[in-house]
VMD Tcl script that draws the C-alpha trace (Angstrom):
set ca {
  {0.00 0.00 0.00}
  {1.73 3.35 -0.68}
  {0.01 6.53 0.90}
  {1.17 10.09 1.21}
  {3.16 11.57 4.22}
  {-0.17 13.86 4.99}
  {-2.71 10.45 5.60}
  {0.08 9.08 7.19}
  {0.56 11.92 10.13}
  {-3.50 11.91 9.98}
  {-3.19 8.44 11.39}
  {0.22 7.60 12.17}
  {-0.31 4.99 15.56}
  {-2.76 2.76 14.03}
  {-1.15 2.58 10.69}
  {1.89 1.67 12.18}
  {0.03 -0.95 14.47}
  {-1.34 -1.74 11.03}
  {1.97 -2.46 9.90}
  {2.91 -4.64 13.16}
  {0.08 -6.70 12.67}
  {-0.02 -7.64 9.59}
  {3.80 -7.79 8.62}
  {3.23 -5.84 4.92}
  {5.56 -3.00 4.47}
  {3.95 0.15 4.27}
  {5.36 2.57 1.47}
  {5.33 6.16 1.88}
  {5.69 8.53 -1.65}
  {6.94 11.87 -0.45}
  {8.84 14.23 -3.71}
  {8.77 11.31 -6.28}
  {10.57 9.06 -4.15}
  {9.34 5.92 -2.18}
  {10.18 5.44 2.04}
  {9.15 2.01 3.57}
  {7.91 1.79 6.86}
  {8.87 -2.38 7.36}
  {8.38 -4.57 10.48}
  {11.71 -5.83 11.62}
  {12.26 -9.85 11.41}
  {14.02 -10.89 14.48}
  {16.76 -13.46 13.54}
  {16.26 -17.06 15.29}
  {19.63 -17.21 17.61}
  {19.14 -20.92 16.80}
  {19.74 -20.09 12.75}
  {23.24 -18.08 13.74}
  {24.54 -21.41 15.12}
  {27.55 -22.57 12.81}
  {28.05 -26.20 12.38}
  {31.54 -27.64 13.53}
  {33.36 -30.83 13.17}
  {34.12 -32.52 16.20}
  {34.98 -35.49 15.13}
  {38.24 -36.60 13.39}
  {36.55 -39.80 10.97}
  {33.47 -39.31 8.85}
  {30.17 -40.25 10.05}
  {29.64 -43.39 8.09}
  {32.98 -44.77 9.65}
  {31.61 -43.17 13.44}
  {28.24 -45.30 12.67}
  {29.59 -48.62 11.51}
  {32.54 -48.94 14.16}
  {32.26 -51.75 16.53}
  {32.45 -50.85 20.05}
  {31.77 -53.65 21.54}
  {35.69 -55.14 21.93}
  {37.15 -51.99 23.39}
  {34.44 -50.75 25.61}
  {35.00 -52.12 29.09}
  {31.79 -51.23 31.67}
  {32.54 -49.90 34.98}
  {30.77 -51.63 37.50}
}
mol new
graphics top color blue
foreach p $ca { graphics top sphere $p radius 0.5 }
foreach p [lrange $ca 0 end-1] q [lrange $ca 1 end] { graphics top cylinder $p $q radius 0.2 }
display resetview
């Protein structure tokens, strides 16, 4: 939706409630050119995780090794 600056100061706290709500970007034209008014997307902290190798063989060799021979229980 693109309005002018004047609706937009006519109405500016429920258009930008408007804008939280729905999460569409809100486009202002003021002088020919175009000014967005855009919700902010909060990152998941879980997505900026970065993967690491821990271990020195591939998985395929971890999965298939036989453990039974050297692992001892302690009891």
């Amino acid at each position: 939706m693109t309005i002018t600056p004047s609706k937009l100061r006519e109405n500016l706290y429920n258009i930008l409630d408007s804008v939280i709500e729905t999460k569409e970007p809100l486009e202002v034209k003021r002088n020919g050119q175009i000014l967005m008014i855009v919700p902010e997307h909060k990152k998941s902290r879980l997505k900026a995780i970065q993967p690491k190798k821990i271990t020195s063989c591939s998985d395929d060799e971890l999965i298939n090794t036989l453990w039974e021979g050297e692992w001892k229980p302690f009891i």
